[in-house]
C-alpha positions as CSV (number, residue, x, y, z in Angstrom):
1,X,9.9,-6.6,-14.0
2,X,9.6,-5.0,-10.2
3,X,7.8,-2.6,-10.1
4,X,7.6,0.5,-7.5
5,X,4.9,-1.1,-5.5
6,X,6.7,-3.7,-5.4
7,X,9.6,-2.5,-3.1
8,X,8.3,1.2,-1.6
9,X,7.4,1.9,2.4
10,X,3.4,1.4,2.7
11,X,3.9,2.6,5.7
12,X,4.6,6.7,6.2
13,X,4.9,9.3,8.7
14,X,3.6,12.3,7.6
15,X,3.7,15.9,8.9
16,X,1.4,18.7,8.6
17,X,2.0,21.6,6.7
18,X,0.9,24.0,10.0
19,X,3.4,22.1,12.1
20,X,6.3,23.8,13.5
21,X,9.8,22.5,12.4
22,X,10.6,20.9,15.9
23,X,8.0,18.7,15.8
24,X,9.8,17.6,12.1
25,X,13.2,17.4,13.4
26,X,11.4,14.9,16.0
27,X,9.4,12.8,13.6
28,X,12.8,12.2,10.8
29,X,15.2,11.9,14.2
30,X,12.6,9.1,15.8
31,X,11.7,7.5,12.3
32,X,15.7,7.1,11.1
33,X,14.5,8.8,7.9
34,X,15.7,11.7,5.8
35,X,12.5,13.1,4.8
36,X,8.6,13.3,5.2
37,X,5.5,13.9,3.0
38,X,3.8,17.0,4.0
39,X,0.0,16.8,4.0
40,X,-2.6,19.9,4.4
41,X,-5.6,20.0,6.8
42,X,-7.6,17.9,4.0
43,X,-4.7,15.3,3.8
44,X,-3.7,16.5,0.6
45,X,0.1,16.0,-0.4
46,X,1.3,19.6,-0.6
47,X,5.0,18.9,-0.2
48,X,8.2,17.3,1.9
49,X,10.1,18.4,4.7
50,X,13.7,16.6,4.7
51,X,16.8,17.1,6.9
52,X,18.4,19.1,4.2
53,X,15.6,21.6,4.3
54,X,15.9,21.9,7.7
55,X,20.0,22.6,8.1
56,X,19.1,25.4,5.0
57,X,16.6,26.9,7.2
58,X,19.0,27.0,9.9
59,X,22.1,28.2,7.7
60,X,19.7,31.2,6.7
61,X,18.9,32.0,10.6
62,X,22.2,31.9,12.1
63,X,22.7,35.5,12.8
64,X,18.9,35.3,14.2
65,X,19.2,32.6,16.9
66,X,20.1,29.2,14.3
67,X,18.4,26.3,14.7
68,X,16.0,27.0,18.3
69,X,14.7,29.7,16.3
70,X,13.6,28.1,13.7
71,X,12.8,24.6,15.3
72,X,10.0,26.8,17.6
73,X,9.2,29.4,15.4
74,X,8.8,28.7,12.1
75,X,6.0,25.8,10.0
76,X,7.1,23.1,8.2
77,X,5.1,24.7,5.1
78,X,7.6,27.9,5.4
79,X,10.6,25.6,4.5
80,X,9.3,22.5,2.8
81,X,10.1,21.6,-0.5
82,X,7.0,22.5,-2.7
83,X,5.4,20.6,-5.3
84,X,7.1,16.9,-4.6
85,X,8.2,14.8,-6.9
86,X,6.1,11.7,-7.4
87,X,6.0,8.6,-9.4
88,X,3.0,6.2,-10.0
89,X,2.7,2.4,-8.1
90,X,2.6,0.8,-11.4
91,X,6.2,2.7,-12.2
92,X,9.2,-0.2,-13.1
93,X,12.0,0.4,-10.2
94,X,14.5,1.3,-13.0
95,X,12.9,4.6,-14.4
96,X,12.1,5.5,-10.7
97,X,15.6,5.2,-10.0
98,X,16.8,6.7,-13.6
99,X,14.3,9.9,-12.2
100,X,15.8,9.7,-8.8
101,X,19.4,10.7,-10.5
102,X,18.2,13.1,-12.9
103,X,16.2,15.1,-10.4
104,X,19.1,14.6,-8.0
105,X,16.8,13.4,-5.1
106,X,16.7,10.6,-2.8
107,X,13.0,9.8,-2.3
108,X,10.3,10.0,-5.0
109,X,6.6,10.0,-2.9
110,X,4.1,7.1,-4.5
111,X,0.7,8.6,-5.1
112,X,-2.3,7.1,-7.4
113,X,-5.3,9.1,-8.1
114,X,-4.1,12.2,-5.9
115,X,-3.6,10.2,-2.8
116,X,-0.2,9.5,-1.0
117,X,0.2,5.2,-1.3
118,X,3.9,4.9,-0.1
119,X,7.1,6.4,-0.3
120,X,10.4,5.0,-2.7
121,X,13.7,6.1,-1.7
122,X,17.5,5.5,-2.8
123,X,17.8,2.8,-0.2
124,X,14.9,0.4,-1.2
125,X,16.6,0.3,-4.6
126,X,19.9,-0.6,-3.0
127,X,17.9,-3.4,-0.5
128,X,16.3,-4.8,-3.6
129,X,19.2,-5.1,-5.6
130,X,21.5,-6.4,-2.6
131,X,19.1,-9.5,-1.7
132,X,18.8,-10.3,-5.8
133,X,15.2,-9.1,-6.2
134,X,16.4,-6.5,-8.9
């Protein structure tokens, strides 16, 4: 059975909450990803920023100068996505993805024991079960 540690990114950008949004939009448009973990100033996992906040944020600010204004004026912790959705290492990939559909999300964020260990998105589970490993 493969489990989530199995096949999820060790490796994760993070953002501060404090950050503004332009230095988000950077970080997902350098990293090719949709969406980051948001961590407070004790590196506690507090939420995620992902594209799709960031086009609401603009949507809501169009009349007030779209997305420069809130690139450059407005934190990350203003629009991110509050209280993440997680799933354990130990996890089997098939429940993560059953809980990827029924919360209708693409990433779930790996943490053991409070502490951020990886991210596990739609397109791992799609790489694992294109090269046979699931």
């Amino acid at each position: 059975m493969l489990l989530v540690s199995d096949i999820m990114q060790a490796d994760v950008r993070t953002i501060a909450a404090d950050a503004p949004v332009a230095d988000a939009i950077m970080a997902l448009a350098d990293s090719h990803i949709s969406g980051l973990p948001v961590l407070d100033r004790t590196g506690q996992l507090v939420g995620v920023v992902s594209s799709t906040d960031i086009l609401a944020a603009e949507a809501e600010s169009v009349e007030g100068g779209g997305l420069n204004q809130v690139a450059t004026h407005t934190r990350v912790s203003e629009i991110m996505s509050r209280q993440p959705k997680t799933v354990d290492p130990t996890t089997p990939v098939k429940v993560a993805a059953q809980e990827m559909l029924y919360l209708d999300v693409h990433r779930l964020l790996v943490v053991k024991d409070g502490k951020l260990m990886g991210v596990i998105s739609q397109s791992d589970i799609v790489r694992a079960v294109a090269s046979g490993r699931l």
